[in-house]
DRENBAVEX-140799 format. One record per residue (C-alpha): residue number from 0; residue in three letters; x, y, z. Coordinates in pm, 1 decimal. Each point is the difference from the previous one (the first is absolute). Layout:
! DRENBAVEX-140799
REC    n  res        px        py        pz
REC  NUM  ALA         X         Y         Z
...
! end
This chain:
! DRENBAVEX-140799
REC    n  res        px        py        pz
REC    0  UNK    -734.1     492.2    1404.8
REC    1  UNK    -318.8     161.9      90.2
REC    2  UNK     110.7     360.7    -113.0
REC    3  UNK      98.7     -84.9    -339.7
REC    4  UNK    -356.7    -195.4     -44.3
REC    5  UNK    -143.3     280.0      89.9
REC    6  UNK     207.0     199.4    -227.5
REC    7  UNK     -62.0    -236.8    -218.4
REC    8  UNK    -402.7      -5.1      40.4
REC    9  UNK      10.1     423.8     -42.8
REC   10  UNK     160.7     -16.4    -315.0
REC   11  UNK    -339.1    -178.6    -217.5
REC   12  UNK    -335.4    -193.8      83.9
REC   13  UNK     177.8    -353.3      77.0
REC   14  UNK    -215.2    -259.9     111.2
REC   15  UNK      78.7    -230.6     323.6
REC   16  UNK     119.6    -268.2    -264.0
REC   17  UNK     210.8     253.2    -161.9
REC   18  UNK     186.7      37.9     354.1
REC   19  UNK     -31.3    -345.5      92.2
REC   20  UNK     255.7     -69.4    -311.7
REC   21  UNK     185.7     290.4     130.6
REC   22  UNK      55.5    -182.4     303.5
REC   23  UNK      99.7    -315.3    -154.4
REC   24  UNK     289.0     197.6    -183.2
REC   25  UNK      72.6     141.3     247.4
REC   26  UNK      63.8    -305.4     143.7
REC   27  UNK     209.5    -172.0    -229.4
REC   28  UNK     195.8     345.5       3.1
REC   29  UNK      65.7    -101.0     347.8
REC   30  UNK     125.4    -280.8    -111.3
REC   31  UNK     270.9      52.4    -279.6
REC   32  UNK     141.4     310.7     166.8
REC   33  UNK     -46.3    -182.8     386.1
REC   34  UNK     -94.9     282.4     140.6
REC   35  UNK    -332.7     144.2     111.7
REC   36  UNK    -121.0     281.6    -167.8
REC   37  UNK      65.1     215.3     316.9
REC   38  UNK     379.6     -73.5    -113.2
REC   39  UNK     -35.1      89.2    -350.2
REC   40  UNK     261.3     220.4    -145.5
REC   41  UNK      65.1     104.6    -326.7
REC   42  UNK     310.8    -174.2     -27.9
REC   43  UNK    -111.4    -353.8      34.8
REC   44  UNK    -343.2      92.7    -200.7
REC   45  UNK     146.6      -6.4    -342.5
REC   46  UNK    -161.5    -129.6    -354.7
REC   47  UNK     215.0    -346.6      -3.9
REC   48  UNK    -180.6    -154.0     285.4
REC   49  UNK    -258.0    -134.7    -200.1
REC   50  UNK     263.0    -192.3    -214.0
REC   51  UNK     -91.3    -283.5     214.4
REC   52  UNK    -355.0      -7.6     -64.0
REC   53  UNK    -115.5    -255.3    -232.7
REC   54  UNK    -295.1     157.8    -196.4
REC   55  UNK     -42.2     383.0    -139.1
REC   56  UNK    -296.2      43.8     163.8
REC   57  UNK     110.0     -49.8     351.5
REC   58  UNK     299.7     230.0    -128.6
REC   59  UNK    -190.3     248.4    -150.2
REC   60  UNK    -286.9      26.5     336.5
REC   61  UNK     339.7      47.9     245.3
REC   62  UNK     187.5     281.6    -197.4
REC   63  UNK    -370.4     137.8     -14.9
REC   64  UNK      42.8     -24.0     399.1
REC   65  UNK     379.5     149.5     -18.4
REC   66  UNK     -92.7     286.6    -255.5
REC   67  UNK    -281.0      96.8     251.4
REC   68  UNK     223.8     -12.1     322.9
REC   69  UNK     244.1     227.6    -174.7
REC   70  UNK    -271.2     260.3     -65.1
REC   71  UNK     -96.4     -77.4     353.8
REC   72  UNK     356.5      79.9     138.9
REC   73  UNK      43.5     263.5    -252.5
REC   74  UNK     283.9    -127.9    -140.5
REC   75  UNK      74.8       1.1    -398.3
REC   76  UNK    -128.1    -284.5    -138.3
REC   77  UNK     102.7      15.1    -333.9
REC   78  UNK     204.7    -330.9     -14.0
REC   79  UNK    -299.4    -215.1     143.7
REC   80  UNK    -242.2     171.4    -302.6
REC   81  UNK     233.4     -79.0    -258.4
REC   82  UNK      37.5    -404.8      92.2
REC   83  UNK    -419.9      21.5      64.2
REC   84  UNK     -51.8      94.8    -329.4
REC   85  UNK     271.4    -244.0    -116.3
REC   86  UNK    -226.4    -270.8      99.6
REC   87  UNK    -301.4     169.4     -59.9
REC   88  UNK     102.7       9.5    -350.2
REC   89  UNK     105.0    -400.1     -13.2
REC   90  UNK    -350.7     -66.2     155.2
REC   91  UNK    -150.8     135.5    -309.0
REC   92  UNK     199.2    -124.6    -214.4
REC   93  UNK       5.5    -309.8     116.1
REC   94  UNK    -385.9      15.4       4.1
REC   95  UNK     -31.0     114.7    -413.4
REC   96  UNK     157.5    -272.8     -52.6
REC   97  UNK    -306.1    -204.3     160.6
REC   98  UNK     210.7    -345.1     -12.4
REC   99  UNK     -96.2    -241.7     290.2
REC  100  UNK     274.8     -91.5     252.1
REC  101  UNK     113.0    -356.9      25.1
REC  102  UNK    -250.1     -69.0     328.1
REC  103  UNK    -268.5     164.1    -231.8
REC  104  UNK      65.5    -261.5    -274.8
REC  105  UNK     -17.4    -269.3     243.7
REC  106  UNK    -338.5      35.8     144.2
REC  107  UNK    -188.8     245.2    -230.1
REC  108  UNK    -306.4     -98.3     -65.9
REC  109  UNK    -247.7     128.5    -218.2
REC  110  UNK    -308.7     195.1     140.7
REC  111  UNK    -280.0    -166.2    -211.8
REC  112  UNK     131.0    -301.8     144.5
REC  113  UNK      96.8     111.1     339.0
REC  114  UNK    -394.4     172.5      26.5
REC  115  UNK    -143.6    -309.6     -65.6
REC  116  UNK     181.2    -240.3     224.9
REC  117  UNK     -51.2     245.9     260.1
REC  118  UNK    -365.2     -11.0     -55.1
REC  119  UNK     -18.4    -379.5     -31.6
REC  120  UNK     230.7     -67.7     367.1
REC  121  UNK    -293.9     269.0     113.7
REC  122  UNK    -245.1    -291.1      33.1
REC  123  UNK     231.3    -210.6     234.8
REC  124  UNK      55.0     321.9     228.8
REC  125  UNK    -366.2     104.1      -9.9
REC  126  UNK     -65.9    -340.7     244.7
REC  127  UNK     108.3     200.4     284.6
REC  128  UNK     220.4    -307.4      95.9
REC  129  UNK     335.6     172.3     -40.6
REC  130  UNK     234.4      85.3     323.9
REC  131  UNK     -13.1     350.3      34.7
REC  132  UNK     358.0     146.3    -133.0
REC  133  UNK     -45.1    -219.5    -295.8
REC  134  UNK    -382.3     185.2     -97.9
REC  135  UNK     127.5     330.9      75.3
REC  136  UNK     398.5     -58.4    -203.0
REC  137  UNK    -295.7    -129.2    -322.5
REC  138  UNK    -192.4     302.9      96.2
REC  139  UNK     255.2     231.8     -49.8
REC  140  UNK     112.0    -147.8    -344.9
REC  141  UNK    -359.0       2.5    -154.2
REC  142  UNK       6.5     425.9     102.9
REC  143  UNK     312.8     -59.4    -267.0
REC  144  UNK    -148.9    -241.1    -241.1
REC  145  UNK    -388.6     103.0      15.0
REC  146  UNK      34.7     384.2     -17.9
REC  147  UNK     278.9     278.3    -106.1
REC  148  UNK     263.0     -81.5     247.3
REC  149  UNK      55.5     294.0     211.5
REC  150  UNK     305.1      19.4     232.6
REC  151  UNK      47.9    -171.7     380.3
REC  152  UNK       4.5     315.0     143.2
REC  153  UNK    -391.0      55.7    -110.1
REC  154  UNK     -96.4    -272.0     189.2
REC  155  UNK     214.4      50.1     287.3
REC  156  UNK    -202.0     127.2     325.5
REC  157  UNK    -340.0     -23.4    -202.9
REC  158  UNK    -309.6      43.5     176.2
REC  159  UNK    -346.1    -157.1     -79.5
REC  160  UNK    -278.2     248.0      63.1
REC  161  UNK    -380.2    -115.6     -70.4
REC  162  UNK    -126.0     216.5    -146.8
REC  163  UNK    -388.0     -79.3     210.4
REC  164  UNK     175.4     149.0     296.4
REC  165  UNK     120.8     302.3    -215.1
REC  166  UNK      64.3     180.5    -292.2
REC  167  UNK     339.8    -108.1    -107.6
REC  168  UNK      41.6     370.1    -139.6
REC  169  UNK      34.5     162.7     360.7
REC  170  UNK     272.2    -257.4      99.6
REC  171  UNK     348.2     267.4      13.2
REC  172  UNK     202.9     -67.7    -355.5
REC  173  UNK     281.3    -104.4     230.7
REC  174  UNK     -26.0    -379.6      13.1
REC  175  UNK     -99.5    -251.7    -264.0
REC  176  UNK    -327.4    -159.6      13.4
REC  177  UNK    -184.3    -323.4    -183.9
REC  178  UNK    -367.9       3.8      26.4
REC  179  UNK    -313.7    -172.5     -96.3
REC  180  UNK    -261.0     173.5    -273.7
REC  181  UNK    -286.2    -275.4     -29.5
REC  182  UNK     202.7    -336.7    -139.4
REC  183  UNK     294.8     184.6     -54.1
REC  184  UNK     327.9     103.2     175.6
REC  185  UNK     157.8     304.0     -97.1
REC  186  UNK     305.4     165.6     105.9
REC  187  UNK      85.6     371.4      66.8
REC  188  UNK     359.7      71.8     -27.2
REC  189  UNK      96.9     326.5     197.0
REC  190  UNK     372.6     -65.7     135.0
REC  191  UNK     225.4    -151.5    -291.4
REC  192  UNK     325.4      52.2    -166.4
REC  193  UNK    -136.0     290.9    -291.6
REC  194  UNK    -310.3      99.2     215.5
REC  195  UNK     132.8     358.5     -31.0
REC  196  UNK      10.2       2.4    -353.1
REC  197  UNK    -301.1    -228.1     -92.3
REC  198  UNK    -213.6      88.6     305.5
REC  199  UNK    -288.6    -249.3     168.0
REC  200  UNK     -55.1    -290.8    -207.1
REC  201  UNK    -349.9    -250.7     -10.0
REC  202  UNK     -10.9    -295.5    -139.8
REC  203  UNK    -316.2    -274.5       7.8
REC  204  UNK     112.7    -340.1     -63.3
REC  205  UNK    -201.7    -189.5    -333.8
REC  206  UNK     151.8    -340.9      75.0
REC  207  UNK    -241.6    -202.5     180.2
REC  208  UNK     273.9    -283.9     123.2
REC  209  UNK     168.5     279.2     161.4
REC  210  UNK    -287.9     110.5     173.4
REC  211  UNK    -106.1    -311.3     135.0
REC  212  UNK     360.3     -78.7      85.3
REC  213  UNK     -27.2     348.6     235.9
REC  214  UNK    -294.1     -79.9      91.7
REC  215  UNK      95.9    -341.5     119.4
REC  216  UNK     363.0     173.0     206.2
REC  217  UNK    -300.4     223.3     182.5
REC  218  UNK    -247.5    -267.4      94.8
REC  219  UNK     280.5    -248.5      65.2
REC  220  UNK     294.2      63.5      81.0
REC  221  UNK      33.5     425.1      68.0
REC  222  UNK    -277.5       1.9     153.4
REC  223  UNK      48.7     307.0     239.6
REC  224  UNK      22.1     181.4    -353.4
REC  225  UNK     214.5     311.8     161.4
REC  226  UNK     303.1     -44.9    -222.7
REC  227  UNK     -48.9    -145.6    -331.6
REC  228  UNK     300.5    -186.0       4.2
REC  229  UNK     166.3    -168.6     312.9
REC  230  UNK     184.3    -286.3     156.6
REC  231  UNK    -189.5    -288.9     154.3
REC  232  UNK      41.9     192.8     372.7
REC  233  UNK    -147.6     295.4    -156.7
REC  234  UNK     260.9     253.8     -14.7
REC  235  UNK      49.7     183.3    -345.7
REC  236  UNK     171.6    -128.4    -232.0
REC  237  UNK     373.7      92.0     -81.2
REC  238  UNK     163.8      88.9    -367.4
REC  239  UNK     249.1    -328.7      83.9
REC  240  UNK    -339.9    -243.7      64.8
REC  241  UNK    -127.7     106.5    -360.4
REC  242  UNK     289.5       5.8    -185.5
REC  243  UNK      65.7    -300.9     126.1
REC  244  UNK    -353.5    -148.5       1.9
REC  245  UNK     -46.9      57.4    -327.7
REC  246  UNK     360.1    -230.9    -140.2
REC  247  UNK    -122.9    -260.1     214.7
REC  248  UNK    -354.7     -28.9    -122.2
REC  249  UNK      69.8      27.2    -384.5
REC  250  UNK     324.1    -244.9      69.4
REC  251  UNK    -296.8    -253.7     141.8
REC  252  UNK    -268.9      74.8    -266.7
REC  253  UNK     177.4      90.0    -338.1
REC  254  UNK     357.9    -168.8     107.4
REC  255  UNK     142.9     363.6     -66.5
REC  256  UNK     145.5     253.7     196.7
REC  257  UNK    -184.4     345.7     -88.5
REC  258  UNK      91.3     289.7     207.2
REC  259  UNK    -182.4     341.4     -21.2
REC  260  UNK     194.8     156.4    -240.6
REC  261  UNK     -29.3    -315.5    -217.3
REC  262  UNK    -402.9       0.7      79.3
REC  263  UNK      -4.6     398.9    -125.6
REC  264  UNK     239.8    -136.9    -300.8
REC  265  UNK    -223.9    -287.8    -100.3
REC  266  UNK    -339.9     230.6      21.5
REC  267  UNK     160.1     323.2    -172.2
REC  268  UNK     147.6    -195.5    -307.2
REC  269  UNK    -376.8    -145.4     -82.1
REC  270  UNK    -186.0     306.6      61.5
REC  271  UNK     306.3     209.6    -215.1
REC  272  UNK     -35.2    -295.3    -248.7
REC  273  UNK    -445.9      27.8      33.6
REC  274  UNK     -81.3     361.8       9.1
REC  275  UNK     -96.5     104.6    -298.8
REC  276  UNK    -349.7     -68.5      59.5
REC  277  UNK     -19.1     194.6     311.0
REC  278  UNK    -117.3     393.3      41.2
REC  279  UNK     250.2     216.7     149.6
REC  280  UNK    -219.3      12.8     301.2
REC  281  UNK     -14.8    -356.9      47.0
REC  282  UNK     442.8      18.4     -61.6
REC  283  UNK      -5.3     256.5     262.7
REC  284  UNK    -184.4    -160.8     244.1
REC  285  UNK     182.9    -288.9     -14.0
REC  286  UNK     322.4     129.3       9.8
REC  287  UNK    -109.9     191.4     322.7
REC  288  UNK     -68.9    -311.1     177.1
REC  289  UNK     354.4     -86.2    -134.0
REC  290  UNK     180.0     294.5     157.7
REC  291  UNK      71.8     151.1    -381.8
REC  292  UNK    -176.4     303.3    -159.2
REC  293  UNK     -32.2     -47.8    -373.1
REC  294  UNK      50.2     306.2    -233.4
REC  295  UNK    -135.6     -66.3    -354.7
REC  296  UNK     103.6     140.7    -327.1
REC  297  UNK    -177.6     236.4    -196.4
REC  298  UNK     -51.4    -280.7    -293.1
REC  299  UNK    -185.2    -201.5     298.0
REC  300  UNK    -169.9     280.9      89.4
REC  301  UNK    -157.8      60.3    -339.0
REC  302  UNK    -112.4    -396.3     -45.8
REC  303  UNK    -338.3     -54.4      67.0
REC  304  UNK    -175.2    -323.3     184.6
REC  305  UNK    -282.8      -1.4    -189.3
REC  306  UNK      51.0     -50.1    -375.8
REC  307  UNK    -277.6     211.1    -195.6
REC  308  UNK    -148.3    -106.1    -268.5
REC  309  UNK     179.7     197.8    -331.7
REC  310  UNK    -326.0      66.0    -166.5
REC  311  UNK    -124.2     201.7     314.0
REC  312  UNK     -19.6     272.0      77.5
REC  313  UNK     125.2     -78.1     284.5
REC  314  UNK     343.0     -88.8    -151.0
REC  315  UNK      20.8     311.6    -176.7
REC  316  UNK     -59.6     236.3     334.1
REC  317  UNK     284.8    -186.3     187.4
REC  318  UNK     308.6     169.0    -150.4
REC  319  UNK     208.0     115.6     268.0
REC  320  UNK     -40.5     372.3     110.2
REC  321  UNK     268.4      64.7     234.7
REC  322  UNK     244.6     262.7     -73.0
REC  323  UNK     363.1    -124.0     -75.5
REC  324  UNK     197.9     299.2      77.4
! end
């Protein structure tokens, strides 16, 4: 296994999450073919063994794991390419379609609403009364309610750095940190999913519940503030523990089920639905924090925040200069 990671790790900048879901396909490679990789041939590795998976994600991340093995073994992977982008192509699809899948009907819930009851059970958290998974598992689903919900992975292995004891610019851009800038927290993410395309990312959180409510899991409960997020014995916390965390603590608080992809879902389709009124800076940075870059058009690029007065003259200097060619 440990030669075709490496391989693997040659071939582009992949983060340690990025090979951590390697691993896991790995994995449940393993498991449909029952053999262990050392075993692998190309006879038994062929495109239908991911009939039996139930979603087109999970298919589409393990013949991302076959297609690369074939490189690896230099053997002609043509088949494997044409059923990924058979899938590839459903996925989007699918996705222009934008319609909501039956478990999405069931507990959607809209993110005006789901902001503010997340910001009203604050108060009852806030007490610093709460057993210690169930803070954290409300913790985690404020980072998805109270700001632009970034993937686990970002949060996975985080460190907290004061910055008193030192400049949180000399800490090495291979770990994720959360620090502390006066009443704030603010979060520096270095090791992500599209780090290599969208590079670090900052981001100083506005909403004062979730501050306090970080606040509170440092004084409180975390309180030997290494990792931002652990279990109660104080070992980091796993992808399982928040994806699980977080249906438990909205079953218990909103009596629905939200998962992270429905949390991302919820959030995307009001901001899509409110942004209008934003700059393309302010779309930008918020898609960052998201994991997306955002690419206006040309027509968006030639609106203007500020609406001039038309007897200005002002309003008669702004005519667009750029060259169309």
């Amino acid at each position: 296994m440990n030669s075709f990671i490496n391989y693997y790790s040659s071939t582009g900048n992949k983060s340690k999450h990025t090979l951590t879901a390697l691993k896991t396909s790995i994995k449940r490679i393993e498991r449909i073919v029952d053999k262990p990789i050392d075993k692998w041939t190309k006879a038994i590795l062929k495109p239908d063994i991911v009939n039996g998976l139930n979603s087109i994600s999970s298919k589409i991340q393990t013949l991302t794991t076959l297609n690369r093995y074939y490189e690896f073994k230099k053997w002609d992977n043509n088949t494997i390419k044409e059923e990924l982008n058979k899938y590839v192509k459903a996925r989007t699809e699918n996705g222009k379609k934008q319609e909501m899948t039956e478990k999405e009907k069931t507990n959607w819930i809209n993110y005006d609403e789901l902001k503010q009851r997340i910001e009203e059970a604050s108060d009852s958290y806030l007490t610093g009364d709460k057993a210690f998974t169930k803070y954290r598992n409300f913790l985690m689903l404020a980072l998805y309610v109270l700001m632009p919900p970034a993937r686990i992975s970002n949060y996975l292995n985080m460190l907290f750095k004061p910055t008193k004891k030192r400049n949180i610019k000399a800490y090495p851009k291979t770990n994720n940190y959360i620090t502390k800038i006066d009443n704030k927290y603010k979060f520096i993410f270095n090791d992500f999913k599209t780090s290599k395309y969208l590079g670090q990312i900052e981001y100083l959180i506005d909403n004062d519940k979730l501050n306090a409510l970080i606040n509170l899991w440092f004084n409180e409960y975390n309180t030997k503030a290494k990792n931002f997020l652990t279990n109660y014995n104080g070992d980091e916390i796993k992808q399982t523990n928040f994806s699980n965390g977080l249906k438990n603590i909205s079953r218990e608080v909103l009596g629905k089920e939200l998962n992270l992809n429905m949390l991302r879902h919820i959030y995307l389709t009001w901001f899509m639905a409110n942004s209008s009124n934003k700059s393309i800076e302010e779309k930008e940075k918020i898609l960052k924090v998201v994991g997306q870059t955002y690419k206006p058009s040309r027509a968006e690029l030639y609106a203007r925040a500020d609406k001039l007065d038309d007897n200005s003259e002002a309003a008669a200097a702004a005519e667009p200069v750029e060259n169309e060619e």
